[in-house]
C-alpha positions in Angstrom: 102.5 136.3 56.7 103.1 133.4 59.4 104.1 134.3 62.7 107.6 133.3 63.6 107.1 131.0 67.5 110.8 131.5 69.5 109.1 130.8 72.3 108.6 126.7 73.7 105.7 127.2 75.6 103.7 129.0 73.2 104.5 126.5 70.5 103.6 123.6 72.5 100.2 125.0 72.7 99.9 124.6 69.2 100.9 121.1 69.0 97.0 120.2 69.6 95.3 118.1 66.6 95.6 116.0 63.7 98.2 116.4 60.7 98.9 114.2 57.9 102.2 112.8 57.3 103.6 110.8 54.2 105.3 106.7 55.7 107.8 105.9 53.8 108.2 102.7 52.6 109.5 99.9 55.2 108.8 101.6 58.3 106.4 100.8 60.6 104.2 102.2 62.5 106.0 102.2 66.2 109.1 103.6 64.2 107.2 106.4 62.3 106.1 107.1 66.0 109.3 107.5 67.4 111.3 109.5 64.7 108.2 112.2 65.3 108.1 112.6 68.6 112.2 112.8 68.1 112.1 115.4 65.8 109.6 117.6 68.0 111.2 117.1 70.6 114.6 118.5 69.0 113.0 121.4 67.2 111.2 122.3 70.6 114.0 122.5 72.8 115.7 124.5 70.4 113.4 127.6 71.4 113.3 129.5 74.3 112.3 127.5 77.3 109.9 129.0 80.2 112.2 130.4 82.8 112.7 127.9 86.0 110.6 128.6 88.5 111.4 130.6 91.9 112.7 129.2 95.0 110.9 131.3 97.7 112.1 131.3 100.9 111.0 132.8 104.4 114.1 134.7 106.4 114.8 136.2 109.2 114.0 135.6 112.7 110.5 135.3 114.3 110.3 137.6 116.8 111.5 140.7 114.2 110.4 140.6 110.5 110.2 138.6 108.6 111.5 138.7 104.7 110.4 136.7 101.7 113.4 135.9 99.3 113.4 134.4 95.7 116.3 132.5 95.3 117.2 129.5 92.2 115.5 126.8 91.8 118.0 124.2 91.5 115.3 121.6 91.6 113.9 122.9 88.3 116.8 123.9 86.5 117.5 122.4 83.3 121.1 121.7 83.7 119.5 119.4 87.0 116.3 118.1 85.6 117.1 117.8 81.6 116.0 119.7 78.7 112.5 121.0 79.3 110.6 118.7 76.5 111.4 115.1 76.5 110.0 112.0 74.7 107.6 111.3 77.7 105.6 114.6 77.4 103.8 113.6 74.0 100.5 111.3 73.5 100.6 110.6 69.7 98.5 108.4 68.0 97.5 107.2 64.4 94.0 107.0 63.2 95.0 103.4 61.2 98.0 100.7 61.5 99.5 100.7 58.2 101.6 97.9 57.0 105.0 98.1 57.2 105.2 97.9 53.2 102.8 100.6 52.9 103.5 103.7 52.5 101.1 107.1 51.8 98.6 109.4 53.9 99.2 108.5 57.8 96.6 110.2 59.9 98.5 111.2 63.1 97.3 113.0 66.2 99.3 114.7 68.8 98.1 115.7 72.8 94.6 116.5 72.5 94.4 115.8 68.7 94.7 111.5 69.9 90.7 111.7 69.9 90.3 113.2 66.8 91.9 109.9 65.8 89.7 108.0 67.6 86.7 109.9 65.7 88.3 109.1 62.2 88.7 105.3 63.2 85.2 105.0 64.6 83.8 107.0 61.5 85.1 103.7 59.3 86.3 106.1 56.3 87.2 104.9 52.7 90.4 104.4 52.0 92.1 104.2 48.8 95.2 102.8 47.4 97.6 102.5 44.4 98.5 99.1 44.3 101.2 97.4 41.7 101.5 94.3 40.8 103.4 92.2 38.2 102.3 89.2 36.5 104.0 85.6 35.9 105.6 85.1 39.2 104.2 84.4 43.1 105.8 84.5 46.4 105.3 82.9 49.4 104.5 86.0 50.9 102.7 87.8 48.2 105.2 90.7 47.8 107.6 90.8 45.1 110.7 91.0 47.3 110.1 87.6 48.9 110.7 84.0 48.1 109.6 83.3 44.8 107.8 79.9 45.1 106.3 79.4 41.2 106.5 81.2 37.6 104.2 81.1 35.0 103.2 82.5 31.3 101.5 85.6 31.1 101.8 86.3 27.7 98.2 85.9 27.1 96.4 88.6 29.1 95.7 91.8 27.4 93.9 94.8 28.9 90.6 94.2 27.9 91.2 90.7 30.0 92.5 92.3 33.3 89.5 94.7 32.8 87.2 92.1 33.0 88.8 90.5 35.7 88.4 93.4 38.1 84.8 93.9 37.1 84.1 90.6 38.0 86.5 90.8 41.4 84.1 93.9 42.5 80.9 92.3 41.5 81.7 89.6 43.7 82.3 92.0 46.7 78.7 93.9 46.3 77.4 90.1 46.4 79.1 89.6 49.6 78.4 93.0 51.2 74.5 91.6 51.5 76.3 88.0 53.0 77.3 89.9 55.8 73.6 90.2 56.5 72.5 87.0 55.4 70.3 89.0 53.0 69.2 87.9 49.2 70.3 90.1 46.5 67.0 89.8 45.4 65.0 91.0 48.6 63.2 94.2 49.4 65.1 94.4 52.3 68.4 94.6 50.1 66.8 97.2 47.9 66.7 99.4 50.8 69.9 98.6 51.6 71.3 99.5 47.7 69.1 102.8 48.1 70.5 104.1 51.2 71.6 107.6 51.3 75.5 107.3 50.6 77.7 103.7 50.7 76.8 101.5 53.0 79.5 100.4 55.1 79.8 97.2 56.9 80.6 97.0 61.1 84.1 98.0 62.3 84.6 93.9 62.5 83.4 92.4 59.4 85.6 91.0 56.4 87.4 93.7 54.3 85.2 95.3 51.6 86.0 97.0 48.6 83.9 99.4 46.7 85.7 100.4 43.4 88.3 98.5 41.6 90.1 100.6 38.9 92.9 100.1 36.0 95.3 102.8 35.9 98.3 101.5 33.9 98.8 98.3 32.5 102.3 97.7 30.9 102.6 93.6 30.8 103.5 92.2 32.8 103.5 95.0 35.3 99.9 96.9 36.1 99.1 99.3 38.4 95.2 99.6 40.2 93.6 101.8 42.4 91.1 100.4 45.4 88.5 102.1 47.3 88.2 99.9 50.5 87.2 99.4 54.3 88.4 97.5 57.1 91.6 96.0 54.6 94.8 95.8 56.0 98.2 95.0 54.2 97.8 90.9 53.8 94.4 91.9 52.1 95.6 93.4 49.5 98.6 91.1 48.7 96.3 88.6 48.6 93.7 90.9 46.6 96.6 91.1 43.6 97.4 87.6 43.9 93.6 86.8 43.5 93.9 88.8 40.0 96.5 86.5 39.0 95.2 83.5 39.5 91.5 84.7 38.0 93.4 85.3 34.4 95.5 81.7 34.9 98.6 83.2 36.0 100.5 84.5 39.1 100.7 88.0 40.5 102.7 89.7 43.0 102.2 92.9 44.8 104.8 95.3 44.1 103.6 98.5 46.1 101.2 99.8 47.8 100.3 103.5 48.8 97.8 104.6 50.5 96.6 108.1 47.9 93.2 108.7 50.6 92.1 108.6 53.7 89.1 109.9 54.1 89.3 113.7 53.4 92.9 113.6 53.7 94.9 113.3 50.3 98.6 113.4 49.4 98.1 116.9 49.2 98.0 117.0 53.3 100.6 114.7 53.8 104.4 116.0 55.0 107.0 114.1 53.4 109.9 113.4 55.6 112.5 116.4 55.2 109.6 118.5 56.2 108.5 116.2 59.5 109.6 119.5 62.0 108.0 121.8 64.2 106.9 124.2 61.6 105.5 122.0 59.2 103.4 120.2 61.5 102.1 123.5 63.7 100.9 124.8 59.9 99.3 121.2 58.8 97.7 120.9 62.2 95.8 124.3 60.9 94.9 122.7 57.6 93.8 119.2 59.0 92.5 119.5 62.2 89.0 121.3 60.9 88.4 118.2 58.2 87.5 116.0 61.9 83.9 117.8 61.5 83.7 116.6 58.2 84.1 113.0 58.3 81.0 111.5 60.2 79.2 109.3 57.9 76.1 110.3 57.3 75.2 107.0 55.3 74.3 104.1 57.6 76.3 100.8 58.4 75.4 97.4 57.1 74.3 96.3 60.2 72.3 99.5 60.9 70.4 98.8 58.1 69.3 95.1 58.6 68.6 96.4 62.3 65.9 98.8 60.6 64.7 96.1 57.6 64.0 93.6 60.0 61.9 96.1 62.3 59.8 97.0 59.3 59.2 93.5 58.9 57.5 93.2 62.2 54.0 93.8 62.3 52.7 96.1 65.1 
C-alpha cells in the first residue's frame, strides 16, 4: 500500500532522480520541459504548504524587560510572495535531445537527479528505434509530411530484397566502425577490437553508428524496422530510410520514429501524458532512479581500444 503525501515539503523531497516519460509526437524538447515543470508545479501547490515563517520581534523598553513576540510574517506570506513552488525552483534536465518528430522513452531528471543524466549521456548507451518508412515517394526533408520533390516505382521490391538491403546497410557500418580508427579489417589489432568484452562503442563525437538493423513488418509499400544505434540524432535516421530507398532503386520516406530503448529504460518505464503528475513521477522516480548503477559500460570505446593496440605494438 503507497503512502498518500498531503504535505508540499515532504513531497518535494521526493522529487530527486530520474523518471522516464513517453514525447509525444511534434513536441520538442524545451516544450516537453515546460509542460513538466507546469504540471508539478500545479499538483505541488495543491498540498499543504510549510507554514510561513515567524516574525520575532523584541518589546518593551530597555531599562525593564524585555519580551520576545512572534508576530506574521508578511514578508513570507503567500498571498505577498506567491504560491510557495514556482517554475524557478526546478533544475530538470534530459539525458538526450530528441527530435521534434520523435517520440518514445525520454530520460528526464529532476533537482539532484540532473547528474544522473549527465551519467547516462557520458555512459554513450544504445538506443533503439522503430522507424517507418514508405517506399515510392521522397521529400525534400526526408519525412513524409514534407514537400514531396520525386515519385517512383516500387512495385519490384519484395521482402527477401529489403532483407538484403539492410544486411548489406549494417555490414557496411561494422566496416566503418574500424574507419574511425584508421584500422584494416584484416589486422590483429582489429581482432582485438571484434573480441572485446561487450560492443565497442565509438567516442562521444564520432559519426553515428548502428549495430543491428532489423525487419519487423513489411506491407509494400510501407515497412516498418527497428535500429540499435549510438550517437544518431533525427536527420540520421531520415536519411538512414531514404538510404534504403535509393539501395533497392526507389525512394523512401520516413514516416515515424520512436524511440522503444534507451539504455535500460523501455516503454515499460515511460509515463504517457495523462499520467505526467506528481504521483506518477514520485513512484517512477522509485523504479528508475536505481537503473543509474547499472548503465556504466563495462565494454571499452573505440578509441580506448586503438589507445591499447597501438601500445602493444610498441616494443619495450
Amino acid at each position: 500500500m503507497q503512502k498518500i503525501i498531503s504535505y508540499g515539503p515532504e513531497a518535494w523531497n521526493l522529487l530527486q532522480g530520474v523518471f522516464c516519460v513517453y514525447k509525444p509526437f511534434d513536441m520538442t524538447m524545451s516544450h516537453l520541459r515546460k509542460v513538466l515543470i507546469g504540471n508539478l508545479t500545479r499538483d505541488l501547490n495543491m498540498l499543504e504548504p510549510r507554514p510561513a515563517l515567524p516574525h520575532i520581534v523584541i518589546e518593551g523598553n530597555t531599562a525593564e524587560d524585555l519580551v520576545v513576540v512572534k508576530k506574521e510574517n508578511y514578508a513570507d506570506h503567500p498571498l505577498v510572495i506567491g504560491p510557495r513552488y514556482q517554475a524557478d525552483d526546478y533544475k530538470l534536465s534530459y539525458a538526450i535531445h530528441l527530435h521534434k518528430n520523435i517520440s518514445g522513452v525520454c530520460l528526464m531528471g529532476v533537482n539532484r537527479g540532473t547528474k544522473g543524466t549527465l551519467v547516462a549521456r557520458a555512459g554513450r548507451l544504445i538506443r533503439s528505434y522503430s522507424l517507418g518508412g514508405r517506399l515510392g515517394m521522397a521529400t525534400n526533408t526526408g519525412y513524409f509530411d514534407a514537400k514531396v520533390v520525386t515519385k517512383s516505382t516500387y512495385h519490384h521490391v519484395t521482402k527477401a530484397r529489403l532483407l538484403k538491403t539492410l544486411m548489406h546497410i549494417q555490414g557496411g557500418f561494422q566496416q566503418s566502425a574500424f574507419h574511425f580508427l584508421g584500422l584494416d579489417p584484416q589486422s590483429q589489432a582489429a581482432y582485438e577490437a571484434m573480441s572485446a568484452e561487450g560492443l565497442v562503442r565509438p567516442g562521444e563525437k564520432s559519426p553515428p553508428l548502428v549495430y543491428n538493423i532489423k525487419l519487423v513488418e513489411f506491407s509494400s509499400p510501407d515497412f516498418t524496422i527497428e535500429v540499435s544505434c549510438i550517437n544518431e540524432n533525427g536527420e540520421f535516421l531520415q536519411h538512414l530510410v531514404h538510404k534504403i530507398g535509393l539501395q533497392l532503386k526507389t525512394n523512401a520516406v520516413c514516416t515515424q520514429m520512436r524511440c522503444v530503448r534507451y539504455g535500460p529504460w523501455t516503454l515499460q518505464h515511460a509515463l504517457l501524458r495523462k499520467h505526467w503528475t506528481l504521483k506518477h513521477i514520485i513512484d517512477n522516480v522509485s523504479v528508475c532512479n536505481p537503473l543509474i548503477k547499472d548503465i556504466t559500460p563495462k565494454s571499452p570505446s573505440l578509441q580506448h581500444v586503438g589507445s591499447e593496440s597501438l601500445d602493444n605494438s610498441i616494443p619495450r
